[in-house]
C-alpha positions as CSV (number, residue, x, y, z in Angstrom):
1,X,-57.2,-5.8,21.4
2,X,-56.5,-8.6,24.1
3,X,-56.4,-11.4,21.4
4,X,-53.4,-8.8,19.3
5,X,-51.4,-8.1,22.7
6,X,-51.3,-11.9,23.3
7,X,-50.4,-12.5,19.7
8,X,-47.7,-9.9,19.9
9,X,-46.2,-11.4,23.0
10,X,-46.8,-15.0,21.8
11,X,-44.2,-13.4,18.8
12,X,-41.9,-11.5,20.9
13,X,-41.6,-14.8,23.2
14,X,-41.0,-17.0,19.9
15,X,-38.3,-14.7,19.1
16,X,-36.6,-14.8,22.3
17,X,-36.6,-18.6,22.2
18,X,-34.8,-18.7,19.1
19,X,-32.3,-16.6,20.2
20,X,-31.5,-18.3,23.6
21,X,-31.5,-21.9,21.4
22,X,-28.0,-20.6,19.6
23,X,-26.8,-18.9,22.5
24,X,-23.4,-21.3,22.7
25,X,-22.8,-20.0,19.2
26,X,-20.4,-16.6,19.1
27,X,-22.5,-13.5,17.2
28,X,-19.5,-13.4,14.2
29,X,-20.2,-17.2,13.6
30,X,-23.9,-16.3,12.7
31,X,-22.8,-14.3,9.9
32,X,-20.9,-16.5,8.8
33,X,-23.7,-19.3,8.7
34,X,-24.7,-17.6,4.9
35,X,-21.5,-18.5,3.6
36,X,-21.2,-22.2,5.2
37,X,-24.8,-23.1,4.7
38,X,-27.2,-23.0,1.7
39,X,-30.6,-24.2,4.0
40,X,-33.0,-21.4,4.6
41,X,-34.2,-22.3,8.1
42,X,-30.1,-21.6,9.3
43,X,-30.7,-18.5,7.3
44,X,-33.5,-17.4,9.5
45,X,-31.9,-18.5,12.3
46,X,-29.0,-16.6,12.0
47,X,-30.5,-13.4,11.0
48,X,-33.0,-13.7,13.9
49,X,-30.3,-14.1,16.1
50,X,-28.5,-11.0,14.6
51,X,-31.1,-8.6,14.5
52,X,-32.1,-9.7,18.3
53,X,-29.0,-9.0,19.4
54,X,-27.5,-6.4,17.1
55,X,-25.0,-4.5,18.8
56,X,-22.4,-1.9,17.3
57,X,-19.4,-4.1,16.8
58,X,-21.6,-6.2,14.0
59,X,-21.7,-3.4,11.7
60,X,-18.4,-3.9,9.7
61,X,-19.3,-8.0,10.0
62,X,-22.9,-7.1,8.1
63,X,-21.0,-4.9,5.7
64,X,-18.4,-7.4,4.9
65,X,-20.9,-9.8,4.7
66,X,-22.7,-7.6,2.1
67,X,-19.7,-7.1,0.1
68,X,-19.1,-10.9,-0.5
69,X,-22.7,-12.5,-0.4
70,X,-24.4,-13.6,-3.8
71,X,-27.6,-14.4,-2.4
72,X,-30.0,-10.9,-3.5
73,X,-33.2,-12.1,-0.8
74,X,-30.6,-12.4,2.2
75,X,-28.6,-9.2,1.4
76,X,-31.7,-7.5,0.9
77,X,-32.6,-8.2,4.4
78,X,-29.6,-7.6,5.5
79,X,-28.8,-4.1,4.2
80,X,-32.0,-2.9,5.8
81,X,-31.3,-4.1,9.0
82,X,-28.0,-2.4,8.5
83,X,-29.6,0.8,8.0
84,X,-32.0,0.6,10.7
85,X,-29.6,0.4,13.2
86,X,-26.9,3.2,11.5
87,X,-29.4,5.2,10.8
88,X,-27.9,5.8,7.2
89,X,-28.7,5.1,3.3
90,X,-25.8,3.8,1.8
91,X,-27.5,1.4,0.1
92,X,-24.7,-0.8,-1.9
93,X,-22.2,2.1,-1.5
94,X,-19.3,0.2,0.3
95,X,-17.0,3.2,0.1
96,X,-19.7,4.9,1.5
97,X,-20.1,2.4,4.1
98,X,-16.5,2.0,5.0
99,X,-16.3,5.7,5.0
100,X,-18.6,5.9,7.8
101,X,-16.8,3.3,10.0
102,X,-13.4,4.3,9.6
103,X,-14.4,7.9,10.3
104,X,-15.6,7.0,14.3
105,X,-13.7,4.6,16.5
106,X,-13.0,0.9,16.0
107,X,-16.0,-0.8,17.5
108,X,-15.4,-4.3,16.4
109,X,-14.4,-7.0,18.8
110,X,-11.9,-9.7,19.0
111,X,-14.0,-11.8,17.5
112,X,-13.2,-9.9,14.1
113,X,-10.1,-11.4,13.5
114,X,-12.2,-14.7,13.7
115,X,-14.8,-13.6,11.5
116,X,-12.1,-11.8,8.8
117,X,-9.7,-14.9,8.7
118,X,-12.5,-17.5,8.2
119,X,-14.5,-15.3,5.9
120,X,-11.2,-14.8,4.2
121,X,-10.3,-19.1,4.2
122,X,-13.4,-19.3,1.0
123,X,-10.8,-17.1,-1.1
124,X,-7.3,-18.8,-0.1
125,X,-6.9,-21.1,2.7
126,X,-3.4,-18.8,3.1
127,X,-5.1,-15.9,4.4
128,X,-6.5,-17.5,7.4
129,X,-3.1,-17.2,8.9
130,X,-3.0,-13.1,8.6
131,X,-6.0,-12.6,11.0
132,X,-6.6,-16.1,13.4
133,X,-5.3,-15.6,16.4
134,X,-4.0,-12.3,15.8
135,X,-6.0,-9.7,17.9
136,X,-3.0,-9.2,20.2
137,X,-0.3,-9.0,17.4
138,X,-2.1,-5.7,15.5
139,X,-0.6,-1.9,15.2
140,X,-3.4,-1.1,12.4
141,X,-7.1,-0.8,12.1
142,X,-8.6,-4.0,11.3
143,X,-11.5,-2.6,9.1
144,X,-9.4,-0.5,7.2
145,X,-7.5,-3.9,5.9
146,X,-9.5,-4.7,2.6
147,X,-9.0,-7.6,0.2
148,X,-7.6,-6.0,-3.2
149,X,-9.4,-9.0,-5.4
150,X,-6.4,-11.5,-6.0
151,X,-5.2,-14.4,-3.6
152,X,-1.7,-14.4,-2.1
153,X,0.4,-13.7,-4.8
154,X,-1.4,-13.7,-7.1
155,X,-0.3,-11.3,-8.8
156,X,2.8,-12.7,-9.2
157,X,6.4,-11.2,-7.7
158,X,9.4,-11.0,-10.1
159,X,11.8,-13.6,-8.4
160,X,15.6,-13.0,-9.0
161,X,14.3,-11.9,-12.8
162,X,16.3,-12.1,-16.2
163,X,18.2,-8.7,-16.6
164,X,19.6,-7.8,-19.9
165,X,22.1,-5.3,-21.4
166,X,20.7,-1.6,-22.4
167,X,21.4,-2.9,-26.3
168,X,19.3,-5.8,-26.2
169,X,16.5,-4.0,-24.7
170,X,15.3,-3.3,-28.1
171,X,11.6,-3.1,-26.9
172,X,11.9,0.1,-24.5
173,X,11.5,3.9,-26.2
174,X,13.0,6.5,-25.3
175,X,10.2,8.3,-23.4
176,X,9.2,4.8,-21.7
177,X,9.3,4.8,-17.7
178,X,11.6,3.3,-16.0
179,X,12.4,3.0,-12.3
180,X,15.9,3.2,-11.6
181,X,18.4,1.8,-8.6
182,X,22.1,1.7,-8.1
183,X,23.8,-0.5,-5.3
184,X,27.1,-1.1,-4.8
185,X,27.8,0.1,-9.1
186,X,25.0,-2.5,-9.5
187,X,22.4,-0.2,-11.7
188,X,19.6,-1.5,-12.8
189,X,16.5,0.1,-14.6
190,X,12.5,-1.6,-13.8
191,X,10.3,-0.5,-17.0
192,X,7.0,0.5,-15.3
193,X,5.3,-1.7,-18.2
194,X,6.8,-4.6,-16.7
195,X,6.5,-4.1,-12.9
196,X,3.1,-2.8,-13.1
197,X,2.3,-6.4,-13.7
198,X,4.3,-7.8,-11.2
199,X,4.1,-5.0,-8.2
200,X,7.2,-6.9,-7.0
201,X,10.9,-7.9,-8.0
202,X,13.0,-9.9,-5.2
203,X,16.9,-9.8,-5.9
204,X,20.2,-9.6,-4.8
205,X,21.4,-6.5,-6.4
206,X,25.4,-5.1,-5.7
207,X,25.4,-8.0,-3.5
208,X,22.5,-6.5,-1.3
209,X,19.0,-8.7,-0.9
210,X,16.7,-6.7,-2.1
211,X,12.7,-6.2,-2.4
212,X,11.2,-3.4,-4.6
213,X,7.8,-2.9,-4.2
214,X,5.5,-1.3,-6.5
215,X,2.1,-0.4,-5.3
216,X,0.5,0.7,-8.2
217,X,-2.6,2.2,-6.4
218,X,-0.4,4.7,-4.4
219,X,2.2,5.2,-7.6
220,X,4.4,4.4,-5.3
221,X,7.9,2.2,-6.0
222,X,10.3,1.7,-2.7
223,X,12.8,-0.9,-2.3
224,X,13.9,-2.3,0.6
225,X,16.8,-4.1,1.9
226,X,15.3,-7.6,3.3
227,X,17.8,-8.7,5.3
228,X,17.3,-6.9,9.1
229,X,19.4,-7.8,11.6
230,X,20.9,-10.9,10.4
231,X,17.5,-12.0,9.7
232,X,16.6,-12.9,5.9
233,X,12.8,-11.7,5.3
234,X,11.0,-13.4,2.1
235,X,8.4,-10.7,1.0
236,X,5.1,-11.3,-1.0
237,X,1.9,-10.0,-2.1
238,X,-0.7,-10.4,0.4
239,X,-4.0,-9.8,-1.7
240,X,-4.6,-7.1,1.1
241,X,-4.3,-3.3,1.3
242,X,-4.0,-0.7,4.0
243,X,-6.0,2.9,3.1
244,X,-5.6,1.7,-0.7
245,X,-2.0,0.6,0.2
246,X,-0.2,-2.6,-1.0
247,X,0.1,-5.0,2.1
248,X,3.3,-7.2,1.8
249,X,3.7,-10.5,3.7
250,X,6.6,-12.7,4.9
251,X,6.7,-16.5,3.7
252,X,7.6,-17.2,7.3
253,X,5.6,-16.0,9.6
254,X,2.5,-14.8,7.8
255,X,2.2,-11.6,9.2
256,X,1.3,-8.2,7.2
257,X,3.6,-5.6,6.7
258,X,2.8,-2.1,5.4
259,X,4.4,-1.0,2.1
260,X,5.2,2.9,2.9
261,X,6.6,2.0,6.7
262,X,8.6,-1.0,5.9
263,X,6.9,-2.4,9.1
264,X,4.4,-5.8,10.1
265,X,1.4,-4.3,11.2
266,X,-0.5,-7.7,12.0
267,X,1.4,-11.3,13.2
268,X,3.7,-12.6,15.0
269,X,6.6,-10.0,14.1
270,X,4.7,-6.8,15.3
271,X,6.7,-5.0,18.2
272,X,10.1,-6.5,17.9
273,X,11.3,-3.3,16.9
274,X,11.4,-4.2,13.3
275,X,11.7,-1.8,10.2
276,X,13.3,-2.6,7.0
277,X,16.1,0.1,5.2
278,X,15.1,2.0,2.0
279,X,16.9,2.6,-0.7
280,X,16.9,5.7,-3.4
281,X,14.4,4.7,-6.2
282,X,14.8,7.5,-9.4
283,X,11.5,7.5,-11.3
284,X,12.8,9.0,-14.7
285,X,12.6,7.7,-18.7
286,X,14.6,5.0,-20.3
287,X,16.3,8.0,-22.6
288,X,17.7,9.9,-19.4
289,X,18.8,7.0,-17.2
290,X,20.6,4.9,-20.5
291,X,22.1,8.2,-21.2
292,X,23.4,8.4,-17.5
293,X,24.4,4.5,-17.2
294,X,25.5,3.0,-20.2
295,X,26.1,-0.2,-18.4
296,X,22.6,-0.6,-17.1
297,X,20.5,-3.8,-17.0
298,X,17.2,-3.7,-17.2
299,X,14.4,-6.3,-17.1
300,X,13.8,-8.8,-19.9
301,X,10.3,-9.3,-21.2
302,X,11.1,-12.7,-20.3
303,X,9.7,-12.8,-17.0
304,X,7.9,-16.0,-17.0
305,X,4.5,-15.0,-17.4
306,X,2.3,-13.8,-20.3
307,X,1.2,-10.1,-19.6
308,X,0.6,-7.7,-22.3
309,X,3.7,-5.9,-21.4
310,X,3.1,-2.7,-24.3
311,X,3.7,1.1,-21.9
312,X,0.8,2.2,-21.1
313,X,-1.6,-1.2,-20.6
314,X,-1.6,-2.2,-17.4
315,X,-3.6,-0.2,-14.6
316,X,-4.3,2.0,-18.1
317,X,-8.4,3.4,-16.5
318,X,-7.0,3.7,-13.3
319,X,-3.9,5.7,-14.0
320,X,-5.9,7.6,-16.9
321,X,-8.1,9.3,-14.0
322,X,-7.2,11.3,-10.4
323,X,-10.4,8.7,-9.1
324,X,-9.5,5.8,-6.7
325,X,-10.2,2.3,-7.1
326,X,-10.5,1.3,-3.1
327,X,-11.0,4.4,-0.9
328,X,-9.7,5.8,1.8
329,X,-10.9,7.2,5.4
330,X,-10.6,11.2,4.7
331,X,-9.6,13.2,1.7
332,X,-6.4,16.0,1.8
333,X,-7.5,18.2,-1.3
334,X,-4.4,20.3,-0.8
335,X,-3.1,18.2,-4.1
336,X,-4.8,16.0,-6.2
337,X,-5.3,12.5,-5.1
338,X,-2.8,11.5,-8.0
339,X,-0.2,14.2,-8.2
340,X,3.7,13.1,-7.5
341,X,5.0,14.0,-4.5
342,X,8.5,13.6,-3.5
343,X,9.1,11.4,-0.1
344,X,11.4,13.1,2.5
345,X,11.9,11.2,5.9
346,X,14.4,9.8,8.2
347,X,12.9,7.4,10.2
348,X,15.6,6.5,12.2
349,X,16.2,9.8,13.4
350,X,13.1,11.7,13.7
351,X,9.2,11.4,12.9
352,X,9.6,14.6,10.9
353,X,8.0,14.0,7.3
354,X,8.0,15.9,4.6
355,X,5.9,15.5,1.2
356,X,7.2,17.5,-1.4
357,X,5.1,18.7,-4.8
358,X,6.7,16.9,-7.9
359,X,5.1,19.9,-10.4
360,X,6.7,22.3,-7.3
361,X,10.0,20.7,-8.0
362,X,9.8,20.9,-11.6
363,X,9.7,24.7,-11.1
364,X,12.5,24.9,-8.5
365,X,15.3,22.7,-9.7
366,X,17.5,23.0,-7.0
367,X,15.4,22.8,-3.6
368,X,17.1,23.0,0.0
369,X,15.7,22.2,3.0
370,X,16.1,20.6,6.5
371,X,14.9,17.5,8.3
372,X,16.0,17.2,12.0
373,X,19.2,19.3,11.8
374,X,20.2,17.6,8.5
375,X,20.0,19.7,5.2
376,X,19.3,18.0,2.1
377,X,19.2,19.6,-1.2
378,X,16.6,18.3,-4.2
379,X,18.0,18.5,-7.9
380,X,15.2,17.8,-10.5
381,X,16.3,17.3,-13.6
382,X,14.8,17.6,-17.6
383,X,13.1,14.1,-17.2
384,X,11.4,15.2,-14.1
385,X,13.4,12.5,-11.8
386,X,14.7,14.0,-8.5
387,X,17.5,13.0,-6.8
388,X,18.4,14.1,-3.5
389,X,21.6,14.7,-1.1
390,X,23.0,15.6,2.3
391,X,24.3,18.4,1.2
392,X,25.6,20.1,4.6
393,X,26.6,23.6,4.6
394,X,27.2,23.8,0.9
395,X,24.8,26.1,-1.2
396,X,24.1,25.5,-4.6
397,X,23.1,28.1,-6.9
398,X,23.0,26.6,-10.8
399,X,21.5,23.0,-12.0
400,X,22.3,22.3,-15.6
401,X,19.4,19.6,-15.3
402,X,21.7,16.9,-16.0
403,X,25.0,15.6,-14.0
404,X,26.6,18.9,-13.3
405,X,26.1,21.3,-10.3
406,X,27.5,24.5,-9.6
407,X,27.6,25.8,-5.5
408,X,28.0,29.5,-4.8
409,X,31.9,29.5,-4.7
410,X,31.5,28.6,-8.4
411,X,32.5,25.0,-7.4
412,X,31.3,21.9,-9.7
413,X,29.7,19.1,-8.3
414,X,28.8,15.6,-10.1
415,X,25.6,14.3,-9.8
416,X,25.8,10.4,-9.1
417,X,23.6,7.7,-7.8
418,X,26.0,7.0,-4.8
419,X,27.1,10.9,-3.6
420,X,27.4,14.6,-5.1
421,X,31.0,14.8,-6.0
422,X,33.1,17.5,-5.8
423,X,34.5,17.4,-9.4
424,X,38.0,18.5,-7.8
425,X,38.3,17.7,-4.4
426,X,36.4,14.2,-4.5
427,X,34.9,15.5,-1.6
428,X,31.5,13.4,-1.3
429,X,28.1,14.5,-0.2
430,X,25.6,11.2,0.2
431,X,22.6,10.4,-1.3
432,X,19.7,11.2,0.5
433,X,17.3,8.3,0.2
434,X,13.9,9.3,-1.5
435,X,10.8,8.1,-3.5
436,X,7.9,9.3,-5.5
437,X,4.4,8.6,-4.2
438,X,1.0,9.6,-5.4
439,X,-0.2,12.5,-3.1
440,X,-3.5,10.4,-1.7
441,X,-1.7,7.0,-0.5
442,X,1.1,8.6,1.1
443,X,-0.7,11.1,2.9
444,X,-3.5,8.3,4.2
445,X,-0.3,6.2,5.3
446,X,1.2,9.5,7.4
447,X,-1.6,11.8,8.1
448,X,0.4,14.6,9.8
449,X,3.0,14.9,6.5
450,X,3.9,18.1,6.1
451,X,3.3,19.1,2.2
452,X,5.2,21.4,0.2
453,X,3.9,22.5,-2.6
């Protein structure tokens, strides 16, 4: 019994030893150590260390270190110290994992940002620069930012693209998607076949710089004037996401800016008051909006790249079930995770939000509502595209689901992508602007949306 107490101490002391021999080494850089090294005795090392001196903030660096590392004996080891000290049995189930983190307060350190941008250097050198240095510059939950699978840009943004007549674009059907914009009589149409590839077109449209953004894993297509305060911002795909959210980034500074706010979340640029302008995006089919604008260009299939550009191929398993491909921290079951919902907000005026049911809409084609003292009137029409107004005091009463509205003094009102138009007076009623969004990604990005349905 005396011989197995010494033995046990002799063990315990062994341990210790090792431990205090790395001490000048920071806890994230052991974890690190099976990435940079392929010698067994660092292995040890650094897993001695880390189960020694396990502490709270090391769970999301073991999980991330799980999710990368393609070395079975050392994961093996590490996932059961993992759940040792959780107490749970996840096994490989990252959503699982990340699930459990996200759902109890941020317990990583500073040293994250460390550990995420180095980590992050073995994919593309560029995304060192989003985390190093960073811990100060940050308005989002670090653990929630995931990599998507691609390196910066790499899925590759539309730059000032080829835009042809309506006539020559021979390839698009009639019940093909398209995303539509209109700037300054500039219209333009997107074919979701096209941008699906791309997530991205940058462009001066009507004279405007523009970015329009499609994340495809919240069906969500917004585009943004780039130009903020006499500053020019260059926008790009980051390779990151936000709750399942297309991360954009600027050429310039590096930082990361969220898709739905229009805002850098992480760099240099966070709290200088910056958030970019949207603009009206209609989600409709090629038959409707050629049928409303004649003169419309739309994207060539000459884009620069070789995609399988055919409707209906790209994103085809993920859009083909309500399931997500990267998860997010809690659930809203009030809709399905994929179902449309319209965007309503004002974000210059009020934090009021408003998430409106695309299948509700389809029911009610003329909606009215308010948003901080400012009514606004939604007019669905046979394509299921919504467009929406400031529409005052005046009531509306008959939608012939096309370009004509009728208000309750039997008025008639034109439907355009600038204004409602009073078909006699010219009086003008703007455009209110509004996006679609799948249910799940929007309501991750604003939890407290209120949802119409």
């Amino acid at each position: 019994m005396k011989n197995i107490l010494i033995l046990c101490i002799v063990l315990f002391s062994i341990k210790e030893i090792n431990a205090q021999k790395v001490v000048q080494k920071e806890g994230y850089e052991y974890f690190l150590d099976f990435f940079t090294s392929s010698d067994l005795n660092t292995h040890n090392t650094a897993y001695t260390y880390i189960d020694y001196n396990w502490k709270e903030s090391f769970e999301i660096l073991a999980i991330e270190t799980l999710y990368f590392l393609n070395n079975t004996k050392t994961s093996t080891k590490i996932l059961s110290l993992l759940e040792k000290e959780t107490e749970k049995n996840y096994g490989y189930d990252f959503n699982a994992w990340y699930e459990y983190i996200w759902n109890k307060a941020p317990a990583y350190n500073s040293n994250y940002y460390k550990f995420k941008g180095t980590l992050h250097h073995y994919i593309d050198y560029k995304f060192s620069r989003y985390f190093l240095n960073r811990e100060q510059q940050s308005t989002i939950r670090l653990d929630e930012v995931r990599w998507g699978g691609v390196v910066q840009d790499g899925i590759p943004p539309l730059r000032n693209p080829l835009m042809i007549t309506a006539k020559q674009a021979t390839y698009l059907k009639d019940d093909h998607i398209v995303f539509g914009i209109a700037v300054n009589g500039d219209v333009r149409a997107y074919p979701k076949r096209i941008l699906a590839w791309h997530e991205m077109f940058t462009d001066t449209v009507g004279g405007i710089p523009l970015a329009g953004v499609y994340c495809t894993l919240c069906g969500t297509v917004i585009v943004y004037k780039t130009n903020k305060d006499g500053v020019q911002y260059d926008l790009g795909t980051s390779g990151f996401l936000h709750r399942s959210n297309k991360l954009m980034y600027d050429k310039e500074t590096q930082s990361l800016w969220n898709t739905l706010w229009g805002k850098p979340v992480i760099g240099p640029l966070v709290g200088k008051n910056i958030e970019l302008e949207y603009l009206s995006v209609v989600t409709t089919t090629w038959r409707e909006w050629k049928k409303r604008h004649p003169e419309t260009s739309v994207l060539s299939l000459r884009t620069g790249h070789q995609r399988d550009y055919n409707e209906g191929v790209a994103y085809k398993d993920y859009f083909a079930t309500d399931n997500l491909m990267f998860n997010i921290p809690k659930k809203d079951k009030r809709l399905k995770n994929k179902q449309q919902i319209l965007a309503i907000r004002l974000p210059d005026q009020t934090e009021e939000n408003f998430a409106i049911s695309s299948k509700f809409l389809k029911r009610k084609r003329i909606f009215k509502h308010t948003i901080s003292n400012n009514n606004f009137t939604v007019f669905t029409d046979k394509s299921g595209a919504h467009r929406v107004y400031f529409t005052e005091d005046v009531e509306f009463t008959d939608y012939d689901k096309g370009i004509e509205a009728t208000d309750n003094n039997g008025n008639t009102w034109q439907l355009t992508e600038d204004a409602l138009i009073h078909t006699t007076t010219k009086q003008k009623l703007a455009r209110f602007p509004a996006y679609n969004a799948f249910w799940f990604g929007y309501q991750a990005a604003f939890p407290n949306v209120t949802l119409i349905k």
